[in-house]
N, C-alpha and C positions, 0 to 999 in steps of 0.2 A: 951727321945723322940724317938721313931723308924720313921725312915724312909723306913722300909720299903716298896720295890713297883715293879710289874712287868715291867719289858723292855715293849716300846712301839714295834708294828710291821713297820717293814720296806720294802720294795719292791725295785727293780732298775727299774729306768727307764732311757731312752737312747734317747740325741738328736743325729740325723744323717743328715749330710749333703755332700753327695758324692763330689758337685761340689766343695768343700773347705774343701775334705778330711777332714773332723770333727764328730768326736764319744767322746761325751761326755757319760760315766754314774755318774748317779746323785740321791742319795735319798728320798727317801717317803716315810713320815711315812702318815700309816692307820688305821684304827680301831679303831682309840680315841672317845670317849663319845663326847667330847665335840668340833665340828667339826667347829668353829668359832677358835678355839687355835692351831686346826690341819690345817686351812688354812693358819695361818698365819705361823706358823713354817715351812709350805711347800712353802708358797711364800717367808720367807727369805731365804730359802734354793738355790731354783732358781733364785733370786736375783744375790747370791752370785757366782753363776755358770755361769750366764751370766755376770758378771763382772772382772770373771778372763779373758774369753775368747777375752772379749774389752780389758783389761791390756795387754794382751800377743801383741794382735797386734799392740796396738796403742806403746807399747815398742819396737818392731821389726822397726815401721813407725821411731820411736826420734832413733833408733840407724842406720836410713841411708835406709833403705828397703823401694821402695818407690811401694806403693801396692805389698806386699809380697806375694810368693803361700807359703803356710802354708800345715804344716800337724798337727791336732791337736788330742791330746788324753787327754780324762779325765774320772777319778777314785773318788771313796771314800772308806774311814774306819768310822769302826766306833769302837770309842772309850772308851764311857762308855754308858752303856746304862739300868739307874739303878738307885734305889732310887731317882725317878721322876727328873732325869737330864741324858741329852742326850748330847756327845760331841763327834763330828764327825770333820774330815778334810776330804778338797776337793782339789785334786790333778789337775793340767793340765799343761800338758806336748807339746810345741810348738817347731816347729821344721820349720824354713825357710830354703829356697832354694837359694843363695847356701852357707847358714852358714855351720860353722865347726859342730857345736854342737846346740841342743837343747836349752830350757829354761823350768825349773822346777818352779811353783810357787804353794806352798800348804799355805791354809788358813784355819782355823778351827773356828767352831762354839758350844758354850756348851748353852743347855737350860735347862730352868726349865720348864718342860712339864704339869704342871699345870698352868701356865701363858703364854706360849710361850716368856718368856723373855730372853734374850741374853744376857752373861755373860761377857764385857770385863775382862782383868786382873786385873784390881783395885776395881771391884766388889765383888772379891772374899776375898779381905780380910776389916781390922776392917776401920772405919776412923780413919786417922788420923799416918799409920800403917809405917811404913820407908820398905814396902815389896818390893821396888825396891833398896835399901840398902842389903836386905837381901838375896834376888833371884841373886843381880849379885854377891856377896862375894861367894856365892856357886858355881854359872858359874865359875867366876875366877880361883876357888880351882880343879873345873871337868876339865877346858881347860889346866892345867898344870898337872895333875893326866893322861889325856888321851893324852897331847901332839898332841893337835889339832893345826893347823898351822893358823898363822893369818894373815890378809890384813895390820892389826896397830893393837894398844895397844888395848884391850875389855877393857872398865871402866863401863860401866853400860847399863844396858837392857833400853828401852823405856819403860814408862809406859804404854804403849798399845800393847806390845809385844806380838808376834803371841804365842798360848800355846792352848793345850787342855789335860786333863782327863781322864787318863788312870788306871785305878781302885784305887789303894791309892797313887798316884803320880798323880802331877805337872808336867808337860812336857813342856819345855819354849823353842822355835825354833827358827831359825834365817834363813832368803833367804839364795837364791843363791847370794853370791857376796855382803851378808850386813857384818859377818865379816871375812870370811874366802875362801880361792880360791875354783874355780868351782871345782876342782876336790874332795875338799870334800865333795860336794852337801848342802844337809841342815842340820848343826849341831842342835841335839836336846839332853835335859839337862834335864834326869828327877830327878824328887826333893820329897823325899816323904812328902806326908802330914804332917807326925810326924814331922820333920824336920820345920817345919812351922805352929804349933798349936798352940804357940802364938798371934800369928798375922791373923790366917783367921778367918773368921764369923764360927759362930757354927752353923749357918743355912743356909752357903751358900753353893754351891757347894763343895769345899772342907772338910768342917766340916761335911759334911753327908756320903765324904765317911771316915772322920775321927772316926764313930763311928763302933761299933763292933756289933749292931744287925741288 
C-alpha cells in the first residue's frame, strides 16, 4: 500500500503581548481541501499553546512566585511532515524574575491529516503490544551507552510519554527535572522504526514511515 502524500503547508503565526513580555510562535497549517479537518488541527494546535503558557505559570505560582513578571518565548519544529501525518513539537521557554534559570517545557503533537486525529504513544503500536517494555529496555541501553546522568534509577517510560516523528525514528523525550538534572535539559532517545516493527501498526504512523515507497 503506498502512502504516498505531499506535506501540508504551514505558515507562523505570533501571539505578542508587550505587557507580559510574551512571543509566542506557533503553527498553521493552510491549504487543506478539507477545511473542517484544517480547523480542527489548528484549534488543537492553539489549544496546546495556550496551555503551556497556563502550565508555565501556574508552575512558577506552586514553586513560591506569587504573581510572577515573566518573560516568555515560544517556538515550534516541525518534525515529520509526510505520508498524510504531521508531528510537530511546541517549545516555551519561561523565565521569572528573580529566578536563577529558566523553564523549558516541549510537548509534541503527530496527526493524521486526513482525520485530524492525534496520535498518543500507545496508539501507535499493535494491541495488546509490551511497547512500553520495549522503548524502556532501549532507553536503558542509550542512558548507559551515552552516560546521561540521573535524578534515580530509569525503570520505564509512562505510557503516555512525550514522543514525536522524526522521518524513520521514534523519538521518546523526557522534561526538564522528570529523570535527569536541569543541566541536561531534555533527554531525547531516538529509536528507529525497524527497531520496533514488531510491535507498530502497519497503518499507523510509524508503519508508514516504515515502508520504503
Amino acid at each position: 500500500m503506498s502512502y504516498i502524500q505531499n506535506p501540508v503547508q504551514i505558515i507562523t503565526r505570533t501571539i505578542v503581548r508587550p505587557d507580559q513580555q510574551l512571543a509566542i510562535d506557533y503553527p498553521v497549517v493552510i491549504g487543506m481541501a478539507n477545511q473542517a479537518i484544517q480547523k480542527k488541527i489548528n484549534s488543537t494546535i492553539l489549544s496546546l499553546v495556550n496551555k503551556l503558557i497556563k502550565d508555565q505559570i501556574n508552575q512558577l505560582i506552586n514553586q513560591g512566585y506569587k504573581n510572577p513578571q515573566v518573560t516568555v518565548q515560544g517556538w515550534y519544529e516541525i518534525k515529520t511532515n509526510e505520508r498524510g501525518i504531521l508531528s510537530l513539537s511546541i517549545g516555551n521557554y519561561t523565565m521569572a524574575i528573580p529566578a536563577a534559570h529558566g523553564l523549558t517545557i516541549i510537548k509534541s503533537l503527530t496527526f493524521d491529516i486526513h482525520t485530524g486525529k492525534v496520535f498518543p504513544l500507545s496508539a501507535l503500536f499493535k494491541t495488546g503490544s509490551n511497547y512500553v517494555e520495549v522503548i524502556s529496555k532501549n532507553i536503558q541501553q542509550q542512558i548507559k551507552a551515552r552516560e546521561i546522568p540521573l535524578l534515580g534509577e530509569f525503570k520505564a517510560i509512562r505510557p503516555d510519554q512525550d514522543y514525536y516523528i522524526a522521518d524513520k525514528a521514534l523519538v521518546v523525550y523526557f522534561q526538564e527535572y522528570e529523570i535527569s538534572p536541569y543541566y541536561v535539559g531534555l533527554p531525547m532517545f531516538p529509536i528507529s522504526v525497524f527497531d520496533l516493527q514488531n510491535i507498530i501498526k502497519d497503518d499507523g504512523p510509524l508503519g508508514r514511515m516504515a515502508t520504503n515507497d
